[in-house]
C-alpha positions in Angstrom: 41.5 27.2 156.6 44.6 29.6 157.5 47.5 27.4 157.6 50.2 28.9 159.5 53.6 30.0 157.0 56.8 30.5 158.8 58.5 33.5 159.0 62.0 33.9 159.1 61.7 37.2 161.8 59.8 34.8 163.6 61.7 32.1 166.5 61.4 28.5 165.5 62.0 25.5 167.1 61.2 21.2 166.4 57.4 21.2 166.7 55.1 18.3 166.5 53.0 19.1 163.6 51.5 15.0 162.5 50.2 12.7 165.1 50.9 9.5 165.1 47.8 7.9 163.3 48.3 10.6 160.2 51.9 8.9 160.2 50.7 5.6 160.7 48.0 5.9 157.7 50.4 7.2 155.5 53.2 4.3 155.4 50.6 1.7 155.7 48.9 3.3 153.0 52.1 3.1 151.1 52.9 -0.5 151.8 49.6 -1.4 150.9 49.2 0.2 147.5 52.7 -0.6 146.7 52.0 -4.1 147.8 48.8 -4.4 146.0 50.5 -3.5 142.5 53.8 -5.8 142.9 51.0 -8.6 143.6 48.6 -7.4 140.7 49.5 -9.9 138.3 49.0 -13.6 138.2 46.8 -16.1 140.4 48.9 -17.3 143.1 49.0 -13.9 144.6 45.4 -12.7 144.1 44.5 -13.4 147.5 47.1 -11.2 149.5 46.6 -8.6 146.2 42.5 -8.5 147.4 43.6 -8.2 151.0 45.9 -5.2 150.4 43.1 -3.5 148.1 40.9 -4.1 151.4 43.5 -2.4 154.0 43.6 0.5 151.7 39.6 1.0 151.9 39.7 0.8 155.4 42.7 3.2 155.9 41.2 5.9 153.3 37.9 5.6 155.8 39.7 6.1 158.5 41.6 9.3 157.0 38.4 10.7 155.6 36.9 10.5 159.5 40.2 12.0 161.4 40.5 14.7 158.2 36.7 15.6 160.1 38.2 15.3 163.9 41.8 14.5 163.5 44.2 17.1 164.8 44.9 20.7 163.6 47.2 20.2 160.6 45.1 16.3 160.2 41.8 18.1 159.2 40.3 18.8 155.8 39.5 22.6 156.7 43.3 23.2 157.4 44.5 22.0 154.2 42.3 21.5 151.5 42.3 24.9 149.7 40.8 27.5 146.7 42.4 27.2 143.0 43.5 31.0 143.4 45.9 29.9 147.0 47.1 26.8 144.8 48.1 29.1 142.3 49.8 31.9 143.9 52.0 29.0 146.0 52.9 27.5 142.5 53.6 31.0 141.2 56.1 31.2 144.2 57.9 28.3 144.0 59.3 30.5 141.3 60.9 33.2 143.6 63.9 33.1 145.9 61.2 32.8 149.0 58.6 30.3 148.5 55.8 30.5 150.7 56.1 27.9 153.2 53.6 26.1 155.3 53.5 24.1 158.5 51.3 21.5 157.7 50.4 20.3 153.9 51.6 22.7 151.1 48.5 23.8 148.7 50.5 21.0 145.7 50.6 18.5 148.5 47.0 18.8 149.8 45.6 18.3 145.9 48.0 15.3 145.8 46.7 13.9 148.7 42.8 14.5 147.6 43.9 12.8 144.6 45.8 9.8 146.2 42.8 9.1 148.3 40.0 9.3 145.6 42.5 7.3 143.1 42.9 4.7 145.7 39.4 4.5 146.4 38.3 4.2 143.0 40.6 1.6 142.2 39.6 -0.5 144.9 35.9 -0.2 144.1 35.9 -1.0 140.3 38.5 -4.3 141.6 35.4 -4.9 143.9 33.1 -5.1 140.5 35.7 -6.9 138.5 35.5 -9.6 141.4 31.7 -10.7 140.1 31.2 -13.7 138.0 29.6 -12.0 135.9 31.5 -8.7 135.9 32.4 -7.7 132.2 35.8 -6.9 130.8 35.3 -3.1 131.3 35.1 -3.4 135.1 38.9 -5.4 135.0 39.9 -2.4 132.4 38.8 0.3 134.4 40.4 -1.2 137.6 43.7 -1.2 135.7 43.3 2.1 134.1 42.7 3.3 138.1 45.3 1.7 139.2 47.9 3.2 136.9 46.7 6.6 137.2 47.2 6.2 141.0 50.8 4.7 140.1 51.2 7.9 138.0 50.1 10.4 140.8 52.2 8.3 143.2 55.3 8.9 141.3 54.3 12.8 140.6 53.7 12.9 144.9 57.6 11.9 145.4 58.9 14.0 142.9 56.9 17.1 144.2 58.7 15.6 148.0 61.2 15.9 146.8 61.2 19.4 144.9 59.3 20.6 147.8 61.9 19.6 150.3 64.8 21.3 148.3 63.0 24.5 147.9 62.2 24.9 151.4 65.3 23.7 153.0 63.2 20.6 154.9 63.4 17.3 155.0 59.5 16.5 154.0 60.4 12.7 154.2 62.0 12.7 157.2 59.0 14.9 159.3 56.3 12.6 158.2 58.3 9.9 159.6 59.1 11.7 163.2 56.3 14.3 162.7 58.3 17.2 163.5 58.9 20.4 161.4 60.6 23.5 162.1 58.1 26.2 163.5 57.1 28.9 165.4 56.2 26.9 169.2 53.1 27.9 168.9 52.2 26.0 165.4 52.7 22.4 166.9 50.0 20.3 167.9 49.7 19.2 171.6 48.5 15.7 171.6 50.2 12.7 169.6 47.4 9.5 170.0 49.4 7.0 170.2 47.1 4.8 171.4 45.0 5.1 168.0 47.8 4.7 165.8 48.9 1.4 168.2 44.4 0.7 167.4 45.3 1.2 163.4 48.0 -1.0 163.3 46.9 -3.7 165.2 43.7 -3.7 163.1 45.3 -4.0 160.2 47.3 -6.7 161.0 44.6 -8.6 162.5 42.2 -8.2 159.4 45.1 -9.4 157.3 46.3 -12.5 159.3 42.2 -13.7 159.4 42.1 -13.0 155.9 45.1 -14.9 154.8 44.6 -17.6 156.8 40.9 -18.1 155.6 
């Protein structure tokens, strides 16, 4: 699980560090949970508000399966860390030199354990709300879910956003061209395109049958 830092002795250059489907989950992902809570109230939009919760599922199955065979910085085992390496990176966010990282920050890879089991959950206990005879407490726990992914949403910008000032990066800006400043021998070497063309087209599909039905 050693996640290459950059060093500032060390020559760095534009390096690809996420593929295209990583990309591709992440702003669907986005659209769709954003989507899903602007359409959360009232029943003229309960339809598309079910379909969204549905894309989400199938996106957070499709991360958990590429975080198992996805590329280098994609995978589980390069980000996901101990509470003692979270720690010490928190501690130095407090010093002039920050550790850095090439792919996901220790912060960053508990936000985006927590954004994928929030999202889950909420779309499972709107699954059991959905019976006729669901009680009250399903509906309940599907909106307490869905605020506490709301919650960890906004907390995932803000850290962006402190994250991208501390290190000098634009965070935002490499998960949309998946390219971060490195060492040339951090970056990834293939892109799957093809996949993240798969991904989206899927998507869109699944939504347009749904819809229509």
């Amino acid at each position: 699980m050693n996640n290459p830092k950059t060093d500032n002795l060390t020559p760095t250059t534009s390096v690809k560090v996420w593929d295209w489907p990583v990309r591709v989950f992440h702003w669907t992902l986005a659209a769709s949970v954003f989507g899903a809570y602007m359409t959360g109230e009232g029943e003229a939009l309960e339809r598309l508000h079910q379909v969204l919760g549905w894309v989400a599922a199938g996106l957070i199955g499709f991360r958990v399966v590429w975080g198992l065979i996805g590329t280098r910085y994609a995978r589980f085992s390069e980000f996901v860390r101990s509470p003692k390496v979270v720690w010490a990176y928190m501690k130095s966010l407090r010093s002039a030199h920050p550790q850095q990282f090439v792919g996901h920050n220790p912060v960053g890879a508990v936000a985006v354990l927590l954004l994928m089991g929030l999202t889950s959950l909420t779309v499972y206990t709107g699954w059991l709300a959905l019976a006729d005879d669901a009680s009250e407490w399903f509906e309940e726990s599907h909106e307490m879910a869905a605020m506490a992914l709301i919650g960890i949403v906004v907390v995932h910008v803000i850290g962006v956003v402190w994250s991208s000032r501390s290190h000098g990066e634009n965070l935002v800006k490499a998960m949309l061209t998946g390219r971060k400043t490195a060492s040339p021998e951090a970056g990834i070497h293939r892109n799957w395109g093809v996949l993240a063309w798969a991904i989206v087209l899927a998507v869109a599909w699944f939504v347009f049958l749904q819809l229509r039905a």
